[in-house]
Biopython code that builds the backbone (N, CA, C, O; Angstrom):
import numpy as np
from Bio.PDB.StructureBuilder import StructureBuilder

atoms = [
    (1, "UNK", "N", (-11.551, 6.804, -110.374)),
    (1, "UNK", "CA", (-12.119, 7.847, -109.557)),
    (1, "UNK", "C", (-12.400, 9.043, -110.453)),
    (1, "UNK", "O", (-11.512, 9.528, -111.154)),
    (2, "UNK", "N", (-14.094, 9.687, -110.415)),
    (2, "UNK", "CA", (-14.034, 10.590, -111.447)),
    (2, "UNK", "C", (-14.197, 11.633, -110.090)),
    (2, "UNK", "O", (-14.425, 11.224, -108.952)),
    (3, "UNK", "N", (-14.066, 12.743, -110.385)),
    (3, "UNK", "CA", (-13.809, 14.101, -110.194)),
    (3, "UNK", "C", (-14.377, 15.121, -111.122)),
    (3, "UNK", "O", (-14.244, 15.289, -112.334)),
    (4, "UNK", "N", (-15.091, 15.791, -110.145)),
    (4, "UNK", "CA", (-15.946, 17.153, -111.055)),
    (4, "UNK", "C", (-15.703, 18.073, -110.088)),
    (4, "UNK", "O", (-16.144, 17.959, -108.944)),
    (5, "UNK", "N", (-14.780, 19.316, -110.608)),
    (5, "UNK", "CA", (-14.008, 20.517, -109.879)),
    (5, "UNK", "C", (-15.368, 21.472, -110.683)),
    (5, "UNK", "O", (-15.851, 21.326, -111.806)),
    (6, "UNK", "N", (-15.711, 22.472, -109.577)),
    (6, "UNK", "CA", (-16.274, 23.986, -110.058)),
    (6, "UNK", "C", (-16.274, 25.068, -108.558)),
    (6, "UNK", "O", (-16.122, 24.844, -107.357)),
    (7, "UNK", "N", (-16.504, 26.171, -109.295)),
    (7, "UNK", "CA", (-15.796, 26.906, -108.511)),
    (7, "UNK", "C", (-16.177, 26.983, -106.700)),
    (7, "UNK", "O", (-15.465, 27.472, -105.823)),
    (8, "UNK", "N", (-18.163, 26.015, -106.484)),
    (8, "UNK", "CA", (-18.083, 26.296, -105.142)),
    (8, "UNK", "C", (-18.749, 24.923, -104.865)),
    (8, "UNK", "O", (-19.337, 24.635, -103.823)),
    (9, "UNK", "N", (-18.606, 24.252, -105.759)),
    (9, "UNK", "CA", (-18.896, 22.416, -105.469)),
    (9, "UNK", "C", (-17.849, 21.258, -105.802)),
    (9, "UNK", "O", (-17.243, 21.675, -106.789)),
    (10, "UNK", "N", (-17.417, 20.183, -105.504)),
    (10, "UNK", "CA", (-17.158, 19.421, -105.949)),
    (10, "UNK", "C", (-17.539, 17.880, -105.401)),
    (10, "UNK", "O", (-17.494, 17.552, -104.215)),
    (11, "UNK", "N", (-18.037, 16.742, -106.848)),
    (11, "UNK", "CA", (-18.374, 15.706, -106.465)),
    (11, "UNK", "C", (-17.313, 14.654, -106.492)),
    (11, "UNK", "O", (-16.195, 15.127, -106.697)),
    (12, "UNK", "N", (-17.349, 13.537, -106.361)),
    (12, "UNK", "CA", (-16.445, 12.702, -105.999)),
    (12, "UNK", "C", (-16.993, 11.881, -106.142)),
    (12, "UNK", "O", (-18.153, 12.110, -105.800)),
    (13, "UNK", "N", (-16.756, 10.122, -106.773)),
    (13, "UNK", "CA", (-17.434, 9.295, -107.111)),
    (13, "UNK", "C", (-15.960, 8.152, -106.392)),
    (13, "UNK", "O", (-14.845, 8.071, -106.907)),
    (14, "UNK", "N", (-16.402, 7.442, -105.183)),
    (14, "UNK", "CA", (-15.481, 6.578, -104.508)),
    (14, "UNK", "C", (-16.008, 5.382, -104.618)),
    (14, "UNK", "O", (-17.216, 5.170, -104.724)),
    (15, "UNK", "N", (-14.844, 4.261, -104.594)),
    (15, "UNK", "CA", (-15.976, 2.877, -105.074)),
    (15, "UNK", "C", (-14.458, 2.100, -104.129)),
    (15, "UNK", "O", (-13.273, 1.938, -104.421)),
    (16, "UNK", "N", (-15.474, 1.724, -102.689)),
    (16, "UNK", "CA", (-14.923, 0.874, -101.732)),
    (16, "UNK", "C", (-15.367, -0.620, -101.992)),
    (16, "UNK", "O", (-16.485, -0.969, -101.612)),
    (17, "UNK", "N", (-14.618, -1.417, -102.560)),
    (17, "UNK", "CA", (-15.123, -3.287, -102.377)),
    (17, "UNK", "C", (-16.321, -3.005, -103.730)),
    (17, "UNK", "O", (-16.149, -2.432, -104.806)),
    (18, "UNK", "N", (-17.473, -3.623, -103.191)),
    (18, "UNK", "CA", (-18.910, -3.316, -103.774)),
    (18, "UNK", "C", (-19.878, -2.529, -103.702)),
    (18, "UNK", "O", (-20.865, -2.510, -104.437)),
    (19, "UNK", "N", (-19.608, -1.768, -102.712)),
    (19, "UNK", "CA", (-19.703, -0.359, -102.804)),
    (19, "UNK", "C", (-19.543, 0.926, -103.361)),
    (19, "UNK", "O", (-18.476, 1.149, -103.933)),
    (20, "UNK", "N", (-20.543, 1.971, -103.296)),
    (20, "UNK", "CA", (-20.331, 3.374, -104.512)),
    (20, "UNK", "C", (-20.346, 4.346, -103.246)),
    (20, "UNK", "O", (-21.221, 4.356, -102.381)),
    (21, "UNK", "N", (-19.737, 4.785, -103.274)),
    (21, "UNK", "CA", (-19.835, 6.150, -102.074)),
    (21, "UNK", "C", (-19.862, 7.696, -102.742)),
    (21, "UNK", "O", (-18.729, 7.954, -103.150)),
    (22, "UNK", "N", (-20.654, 8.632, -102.945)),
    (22, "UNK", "CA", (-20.617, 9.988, -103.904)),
    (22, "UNK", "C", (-20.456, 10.635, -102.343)),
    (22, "UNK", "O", (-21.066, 10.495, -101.283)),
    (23, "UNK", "N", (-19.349, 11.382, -102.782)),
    (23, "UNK", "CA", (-18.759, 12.343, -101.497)),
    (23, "UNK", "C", (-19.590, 13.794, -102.259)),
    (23, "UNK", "O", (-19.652, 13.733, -103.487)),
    (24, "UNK", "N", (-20.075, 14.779, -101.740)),
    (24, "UNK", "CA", (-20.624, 16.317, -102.448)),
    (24, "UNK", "C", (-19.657, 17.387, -101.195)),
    (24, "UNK", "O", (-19.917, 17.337, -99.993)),
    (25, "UNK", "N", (-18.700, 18.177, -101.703)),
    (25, "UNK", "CA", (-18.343, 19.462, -100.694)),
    (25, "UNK", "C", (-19.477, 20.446, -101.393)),
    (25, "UNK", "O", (-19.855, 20.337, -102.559)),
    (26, "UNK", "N", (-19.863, 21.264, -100.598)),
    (26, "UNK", "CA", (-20.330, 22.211, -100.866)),
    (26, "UNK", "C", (-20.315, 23.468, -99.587)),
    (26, "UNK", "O", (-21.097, 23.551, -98.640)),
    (27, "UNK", "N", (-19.121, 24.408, -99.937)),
    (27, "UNK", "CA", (-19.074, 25.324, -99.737)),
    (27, "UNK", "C", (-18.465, 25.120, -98.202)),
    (27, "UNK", "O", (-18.823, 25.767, -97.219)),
    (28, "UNK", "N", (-17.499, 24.110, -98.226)),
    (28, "UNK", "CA", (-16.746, 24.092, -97.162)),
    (28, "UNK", "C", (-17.751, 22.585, -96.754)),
    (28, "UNK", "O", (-16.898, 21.847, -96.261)),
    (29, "UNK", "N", (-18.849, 21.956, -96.731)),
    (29, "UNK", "CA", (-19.130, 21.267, -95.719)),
    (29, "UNK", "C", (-19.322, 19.537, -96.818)),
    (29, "UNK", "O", (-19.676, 19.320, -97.977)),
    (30, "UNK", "N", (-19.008, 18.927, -96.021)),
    (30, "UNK", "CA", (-18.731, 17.701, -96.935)),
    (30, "UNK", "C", (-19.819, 16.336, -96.688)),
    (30, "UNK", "O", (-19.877, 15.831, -95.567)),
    (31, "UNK", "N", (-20.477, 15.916, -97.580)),
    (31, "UNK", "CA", (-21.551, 14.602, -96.886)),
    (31, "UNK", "C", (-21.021, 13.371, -98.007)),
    (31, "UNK", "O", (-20.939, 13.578, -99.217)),
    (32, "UNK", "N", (-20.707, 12.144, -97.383)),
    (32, "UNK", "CA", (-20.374, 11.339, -98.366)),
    (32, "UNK", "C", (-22.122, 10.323, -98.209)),
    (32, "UNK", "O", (-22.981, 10.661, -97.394)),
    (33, "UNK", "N", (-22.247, 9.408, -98.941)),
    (33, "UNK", "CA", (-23.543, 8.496, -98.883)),
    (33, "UNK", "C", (-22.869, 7.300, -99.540)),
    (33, "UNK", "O", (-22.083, 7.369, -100.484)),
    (34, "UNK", "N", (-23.267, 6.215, -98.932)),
    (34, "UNK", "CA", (-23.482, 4.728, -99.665)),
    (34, "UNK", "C", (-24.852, 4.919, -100.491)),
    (34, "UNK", "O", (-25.932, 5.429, -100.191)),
    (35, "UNK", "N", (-24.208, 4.107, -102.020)),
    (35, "UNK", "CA", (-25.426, 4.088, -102.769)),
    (35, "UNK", "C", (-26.504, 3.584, -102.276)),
    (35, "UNK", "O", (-27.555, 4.151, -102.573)),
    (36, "UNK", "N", (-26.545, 2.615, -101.558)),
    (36, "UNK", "CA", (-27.997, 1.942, -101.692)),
    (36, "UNK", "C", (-28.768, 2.685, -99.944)),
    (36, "UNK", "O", (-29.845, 2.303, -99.487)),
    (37, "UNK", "N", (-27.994, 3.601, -99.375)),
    (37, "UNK", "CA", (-28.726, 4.743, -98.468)),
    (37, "UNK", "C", (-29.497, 6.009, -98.793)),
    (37, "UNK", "O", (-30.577, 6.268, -98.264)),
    (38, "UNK", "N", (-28.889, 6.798, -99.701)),
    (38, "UNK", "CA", (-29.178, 7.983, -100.380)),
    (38, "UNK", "C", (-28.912, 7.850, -102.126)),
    (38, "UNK", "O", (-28.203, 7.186, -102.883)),
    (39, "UNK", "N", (-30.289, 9.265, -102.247)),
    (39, "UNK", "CA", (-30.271, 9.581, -103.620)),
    (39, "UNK", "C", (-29.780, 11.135, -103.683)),
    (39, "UNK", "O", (-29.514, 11.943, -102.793)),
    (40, "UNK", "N", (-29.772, 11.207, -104.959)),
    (40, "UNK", "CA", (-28.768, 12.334, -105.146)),
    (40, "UNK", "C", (-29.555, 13.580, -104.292)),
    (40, "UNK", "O", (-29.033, 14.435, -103.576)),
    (41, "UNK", "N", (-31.175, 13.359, -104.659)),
    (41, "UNK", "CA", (-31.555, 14.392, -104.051)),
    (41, "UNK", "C", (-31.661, 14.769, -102.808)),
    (41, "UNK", "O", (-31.642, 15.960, -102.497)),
    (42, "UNK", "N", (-31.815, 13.569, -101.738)),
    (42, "UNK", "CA", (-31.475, 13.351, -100.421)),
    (42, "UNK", "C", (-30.204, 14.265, -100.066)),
    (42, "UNK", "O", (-30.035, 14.883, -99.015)),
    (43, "UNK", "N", (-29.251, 14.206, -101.302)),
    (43, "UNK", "CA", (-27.967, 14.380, -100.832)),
    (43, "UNK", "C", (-27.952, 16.278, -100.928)),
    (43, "UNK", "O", (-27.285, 17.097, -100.295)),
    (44, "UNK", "N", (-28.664, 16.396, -101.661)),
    (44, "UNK", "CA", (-28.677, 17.984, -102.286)),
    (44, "UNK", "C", (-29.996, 18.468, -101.067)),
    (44, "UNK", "O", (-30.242, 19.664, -100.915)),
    (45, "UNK", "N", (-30.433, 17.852, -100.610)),
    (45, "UNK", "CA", (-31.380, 18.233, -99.642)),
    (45, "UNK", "C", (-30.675, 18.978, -98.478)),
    (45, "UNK", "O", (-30.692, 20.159, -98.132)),
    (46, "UNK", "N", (-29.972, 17.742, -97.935)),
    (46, "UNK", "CA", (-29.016, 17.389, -96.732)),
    (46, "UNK", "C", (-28.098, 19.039, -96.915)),
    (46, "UNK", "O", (-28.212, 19.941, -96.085)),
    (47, "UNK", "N", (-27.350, 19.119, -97.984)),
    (47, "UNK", "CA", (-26.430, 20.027, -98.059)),
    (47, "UNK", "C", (-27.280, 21.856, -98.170)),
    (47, "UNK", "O", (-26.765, 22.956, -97.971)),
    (48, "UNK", "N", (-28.357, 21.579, -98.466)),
    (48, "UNK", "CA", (-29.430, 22.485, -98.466)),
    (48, "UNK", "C", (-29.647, 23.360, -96.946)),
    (48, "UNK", "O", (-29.470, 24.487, -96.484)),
    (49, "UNK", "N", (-30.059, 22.261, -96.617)),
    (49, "UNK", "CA", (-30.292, 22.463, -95.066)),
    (49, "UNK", "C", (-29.288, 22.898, -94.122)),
    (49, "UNK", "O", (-29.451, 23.767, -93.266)),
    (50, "UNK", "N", (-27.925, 22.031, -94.405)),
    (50, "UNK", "CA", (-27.092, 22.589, -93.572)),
    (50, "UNK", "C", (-25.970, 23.895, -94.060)),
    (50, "UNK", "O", (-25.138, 24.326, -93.262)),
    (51, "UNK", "N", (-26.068, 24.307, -95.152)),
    (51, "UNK", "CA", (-26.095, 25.383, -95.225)),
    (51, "UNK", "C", (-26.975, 26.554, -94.836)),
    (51, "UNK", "O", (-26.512, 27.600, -94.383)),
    (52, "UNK", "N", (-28.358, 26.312, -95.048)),
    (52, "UNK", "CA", (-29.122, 27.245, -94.864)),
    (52, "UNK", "C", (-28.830, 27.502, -92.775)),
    (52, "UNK", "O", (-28.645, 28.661, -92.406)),
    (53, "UNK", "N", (-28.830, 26.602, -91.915)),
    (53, "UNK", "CA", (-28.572, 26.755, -90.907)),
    (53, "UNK", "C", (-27.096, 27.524, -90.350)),
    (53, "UNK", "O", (-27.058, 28.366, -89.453)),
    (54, "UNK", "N", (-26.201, 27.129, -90.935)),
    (54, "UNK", "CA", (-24.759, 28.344, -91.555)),
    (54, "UNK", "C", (-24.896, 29.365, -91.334)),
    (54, "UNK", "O", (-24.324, 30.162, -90.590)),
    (55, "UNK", "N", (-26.228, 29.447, -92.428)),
    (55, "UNK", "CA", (-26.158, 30.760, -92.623)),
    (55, "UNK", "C", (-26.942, 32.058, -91.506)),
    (55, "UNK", "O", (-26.724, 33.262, -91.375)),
    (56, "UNK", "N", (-28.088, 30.930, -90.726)),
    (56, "UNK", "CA", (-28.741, 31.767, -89.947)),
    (56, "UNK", "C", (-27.828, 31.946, -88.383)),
    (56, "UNK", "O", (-28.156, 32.820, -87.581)),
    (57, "UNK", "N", (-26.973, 31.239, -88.185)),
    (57, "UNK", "CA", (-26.158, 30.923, -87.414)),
    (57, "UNK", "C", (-25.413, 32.297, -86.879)),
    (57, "UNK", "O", (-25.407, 33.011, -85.876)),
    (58, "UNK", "N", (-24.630, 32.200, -88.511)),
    (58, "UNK", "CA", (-24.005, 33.708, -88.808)),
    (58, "UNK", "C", (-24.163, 35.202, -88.806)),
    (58, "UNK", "O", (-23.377, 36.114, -88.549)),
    (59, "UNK", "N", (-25.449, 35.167, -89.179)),
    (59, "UNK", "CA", (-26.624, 35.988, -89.195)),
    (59, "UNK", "C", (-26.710, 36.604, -87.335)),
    (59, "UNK", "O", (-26.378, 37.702, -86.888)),
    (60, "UNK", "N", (-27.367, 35.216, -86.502)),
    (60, "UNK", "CA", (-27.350, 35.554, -85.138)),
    (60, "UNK", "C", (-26.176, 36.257, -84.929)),
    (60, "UNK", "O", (-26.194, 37.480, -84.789)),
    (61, "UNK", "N", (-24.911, 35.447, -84.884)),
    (61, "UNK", "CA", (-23.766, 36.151, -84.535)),
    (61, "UNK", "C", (-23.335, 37.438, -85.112)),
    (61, "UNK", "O", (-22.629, 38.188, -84.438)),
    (62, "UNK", "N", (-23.779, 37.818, -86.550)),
    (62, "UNK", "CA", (-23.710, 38.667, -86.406)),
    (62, "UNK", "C", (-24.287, 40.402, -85.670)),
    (62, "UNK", "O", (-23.736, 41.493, -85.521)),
    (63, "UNK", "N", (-25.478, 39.915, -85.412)),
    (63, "UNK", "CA", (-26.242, 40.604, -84.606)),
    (63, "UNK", "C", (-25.852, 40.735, -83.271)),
    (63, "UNK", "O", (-25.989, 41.893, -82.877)),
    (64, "UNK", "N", (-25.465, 40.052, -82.532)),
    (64, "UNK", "CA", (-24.993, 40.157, -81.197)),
    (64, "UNK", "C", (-23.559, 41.569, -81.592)),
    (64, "UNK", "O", (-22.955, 42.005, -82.572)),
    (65, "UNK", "N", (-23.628, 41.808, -79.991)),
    (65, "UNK", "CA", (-22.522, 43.300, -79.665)),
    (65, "UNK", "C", (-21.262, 42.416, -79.592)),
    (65, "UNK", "O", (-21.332, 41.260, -80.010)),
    (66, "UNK", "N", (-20.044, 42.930, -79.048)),
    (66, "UNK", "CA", (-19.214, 42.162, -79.321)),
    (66, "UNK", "C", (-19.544, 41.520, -77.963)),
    (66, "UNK", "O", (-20.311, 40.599, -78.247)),
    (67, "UNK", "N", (-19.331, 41.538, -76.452)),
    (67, "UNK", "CA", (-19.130, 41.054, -75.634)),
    (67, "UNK", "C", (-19.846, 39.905, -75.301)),
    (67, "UNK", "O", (-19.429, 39.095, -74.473)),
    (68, "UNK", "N", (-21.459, 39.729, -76.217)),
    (68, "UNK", "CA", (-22.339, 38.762, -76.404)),
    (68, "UNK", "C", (-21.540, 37.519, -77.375)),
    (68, "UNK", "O", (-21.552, 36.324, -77.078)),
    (69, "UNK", "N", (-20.813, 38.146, -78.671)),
    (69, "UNK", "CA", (-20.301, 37.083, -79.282)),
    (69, "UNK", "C", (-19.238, 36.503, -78.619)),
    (69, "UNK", "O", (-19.157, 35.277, -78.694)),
    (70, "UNK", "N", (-18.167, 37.275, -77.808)),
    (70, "UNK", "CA", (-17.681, 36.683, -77.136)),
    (70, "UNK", "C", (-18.085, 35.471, -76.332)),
    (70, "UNK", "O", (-17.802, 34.368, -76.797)),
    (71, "UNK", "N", (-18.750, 35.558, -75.112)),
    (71, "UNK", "CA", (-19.552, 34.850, -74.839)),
    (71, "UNK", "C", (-19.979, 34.113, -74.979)),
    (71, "UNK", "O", (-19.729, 33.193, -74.200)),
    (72, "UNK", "N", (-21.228, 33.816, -76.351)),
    (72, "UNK", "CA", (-21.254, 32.849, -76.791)),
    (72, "UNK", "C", (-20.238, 31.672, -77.378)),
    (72, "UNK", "O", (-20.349, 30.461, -77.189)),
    (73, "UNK", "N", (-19.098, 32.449, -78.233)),
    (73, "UNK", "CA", (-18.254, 31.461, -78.216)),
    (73, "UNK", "C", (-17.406, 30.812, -77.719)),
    (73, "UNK", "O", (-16.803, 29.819, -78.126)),
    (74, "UNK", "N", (-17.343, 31.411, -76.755)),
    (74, "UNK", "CA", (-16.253, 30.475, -75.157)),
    (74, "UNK", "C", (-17.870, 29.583, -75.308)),
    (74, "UNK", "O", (-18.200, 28.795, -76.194)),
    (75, "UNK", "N", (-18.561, 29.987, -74.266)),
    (75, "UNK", "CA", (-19.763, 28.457, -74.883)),
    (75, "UNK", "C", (-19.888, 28.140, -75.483)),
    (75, "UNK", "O", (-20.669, 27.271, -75.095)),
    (76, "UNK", "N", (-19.768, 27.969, -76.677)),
    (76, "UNK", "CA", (-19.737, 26.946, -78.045)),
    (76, "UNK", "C", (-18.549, 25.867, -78.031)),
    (76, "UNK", "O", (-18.480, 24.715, -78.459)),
    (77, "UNK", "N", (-17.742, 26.611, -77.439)),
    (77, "UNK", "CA", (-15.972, 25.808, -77.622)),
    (77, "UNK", "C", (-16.019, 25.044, -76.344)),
    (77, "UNK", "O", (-15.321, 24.050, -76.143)),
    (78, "UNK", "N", (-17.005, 25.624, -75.345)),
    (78, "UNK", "CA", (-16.865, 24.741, -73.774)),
    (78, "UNK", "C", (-17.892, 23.385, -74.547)),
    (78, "UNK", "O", (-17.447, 22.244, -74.673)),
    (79, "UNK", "N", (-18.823, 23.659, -74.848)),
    (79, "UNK", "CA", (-19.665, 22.817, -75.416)),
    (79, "UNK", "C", (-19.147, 21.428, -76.464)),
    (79, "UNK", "O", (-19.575, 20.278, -76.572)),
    (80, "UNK", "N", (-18.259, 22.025, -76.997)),
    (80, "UNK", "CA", (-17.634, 21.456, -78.304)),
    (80, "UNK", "C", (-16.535, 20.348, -77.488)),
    (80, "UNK", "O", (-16.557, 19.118, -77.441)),
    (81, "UNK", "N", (-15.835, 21.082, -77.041)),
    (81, "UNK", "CA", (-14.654, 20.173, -75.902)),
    (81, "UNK", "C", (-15.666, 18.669, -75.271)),
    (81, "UNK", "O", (-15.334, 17.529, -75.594)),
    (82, "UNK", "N", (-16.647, 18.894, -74.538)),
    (82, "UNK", "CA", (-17.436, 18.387, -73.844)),
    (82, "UNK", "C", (-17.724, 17.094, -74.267)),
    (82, "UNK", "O", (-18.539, 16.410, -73.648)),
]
sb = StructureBuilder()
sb.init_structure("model")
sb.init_model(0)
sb.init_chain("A")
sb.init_seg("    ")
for serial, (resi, resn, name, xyz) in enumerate(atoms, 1):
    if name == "N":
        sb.init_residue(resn, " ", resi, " ")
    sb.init_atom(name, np.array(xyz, "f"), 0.0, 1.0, " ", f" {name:<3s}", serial, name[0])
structure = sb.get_structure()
């Protein structure tokens, strides 16, 4: 198992049976892939995107007053339960 530590990524190289699985964290959010599904760039895409959505997420919330964020997040968590 190789391992590559830095300060806001790390990859992971897992090998199940005949299988290659590359796990990527990035920045808290984690995508693993079977080799013969995804390429690296697929994978750097994927983590692209769902960061960038993170971030606009945050952004909204931060804009809302407080009683709006409130709000919303009892609905998020009713949603989430669901």
């Amino acid at each position: 198992m190789e391992v590559q530590r830095e300060h806001w990524t790390t990859h992971q190289l897992i090998v199940h049976g005949s299988k290659f699985f590359l796990q990527i964290c990035f920045l808290g959010f984690c995508i693993s892939k079977g080799r013969e599904t995804a390429s690296f760039g697929s994978l750097k895409s994927a983590i692209l995107e769902r960061e960038e959505r993170k971030q606009k997420h945050q952004s909204h919330i931060r804009g809302l007053n407080a009683f709006d964020r409130h709000n919303k997040s009892l609905n998020e968590y009713g949603n989430y339960q669901l």
